[in-house]
C-alpha positions in Angstrom: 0.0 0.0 0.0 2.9 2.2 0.8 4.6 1.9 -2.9 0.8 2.6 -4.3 0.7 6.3 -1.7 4.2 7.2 -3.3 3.2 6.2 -6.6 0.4 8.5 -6.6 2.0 11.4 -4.9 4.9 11.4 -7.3 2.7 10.9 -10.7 0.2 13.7 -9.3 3.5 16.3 -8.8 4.2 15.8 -12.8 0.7 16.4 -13.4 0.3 13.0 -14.7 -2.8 12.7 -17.0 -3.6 10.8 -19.8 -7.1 11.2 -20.0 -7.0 13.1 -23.2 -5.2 10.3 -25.0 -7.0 7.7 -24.3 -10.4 9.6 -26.7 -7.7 8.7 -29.3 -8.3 4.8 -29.0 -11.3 3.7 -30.8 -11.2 0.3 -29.9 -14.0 -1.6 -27.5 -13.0 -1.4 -23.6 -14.6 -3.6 -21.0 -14.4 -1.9 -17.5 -15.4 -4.5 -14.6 -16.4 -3.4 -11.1 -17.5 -5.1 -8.2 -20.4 -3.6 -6.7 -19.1 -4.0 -3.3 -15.9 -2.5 -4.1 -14.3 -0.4 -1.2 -13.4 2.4 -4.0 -17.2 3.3 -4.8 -19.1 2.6 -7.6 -18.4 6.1 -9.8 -15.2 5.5 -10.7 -15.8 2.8 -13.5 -18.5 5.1 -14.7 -15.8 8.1 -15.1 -13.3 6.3 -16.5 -16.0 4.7 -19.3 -16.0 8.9 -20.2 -12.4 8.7 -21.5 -13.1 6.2 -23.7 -15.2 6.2 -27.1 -16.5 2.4 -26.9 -16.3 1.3 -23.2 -18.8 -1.1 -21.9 -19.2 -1.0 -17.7 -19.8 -4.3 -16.1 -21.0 -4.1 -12.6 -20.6 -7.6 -10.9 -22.8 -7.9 -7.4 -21.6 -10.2 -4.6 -17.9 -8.8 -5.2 -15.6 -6.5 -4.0 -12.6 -5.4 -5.6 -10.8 -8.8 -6.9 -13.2 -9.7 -9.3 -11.8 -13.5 -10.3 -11.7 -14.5 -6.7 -15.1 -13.4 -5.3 -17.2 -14.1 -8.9 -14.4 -16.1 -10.9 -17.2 -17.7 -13.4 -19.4 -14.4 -13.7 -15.7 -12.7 -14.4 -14.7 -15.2 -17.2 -18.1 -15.2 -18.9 -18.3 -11.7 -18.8 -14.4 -11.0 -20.4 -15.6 -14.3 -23.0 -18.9 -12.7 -23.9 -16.8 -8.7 -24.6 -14.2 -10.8 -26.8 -16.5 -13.4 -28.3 
């Protein structure tokens, strides 16, 4: 957790961002989220803003570590966006 804080801190004093680049990728995105997930719900529904063909998933019954709390619903989910 510790290498994640200084991560952060040091990307947000370069003013790391590349929000703007990713409207360049027209390609489909899949964006999974438990919807018990410690880090809220909004954020998946944000980041699906940056992108010009991004699908949300919202799995219930899991939290943040999607292939352990709904491993099946996570695999038929990624096989369904690729299929």
């Amino acid at each position: 957790m510790q290498t994640a804080s200084l991560m952060w801190t040091d990307l947000s004093k370069i003013n790391f961002d590349v929000s703007k680049k990713l409207k360049s990728y027209y390609g489909k995105t899949l964006i999974l989220q438990g919807d018990q997930d410690a880090l809220g719900n909004n954020h998946p529904l944000v980041l699906a803003t940056y992108f010009n063909k991004a699908q949300v998933k919202m799995l219930n019954e899991c939290a943040h570590i999607l292939w352990v709390d709904q491993m099946g619903k996570t695999i038929s989910i990624i096989n369904e966006f690729l299929n």
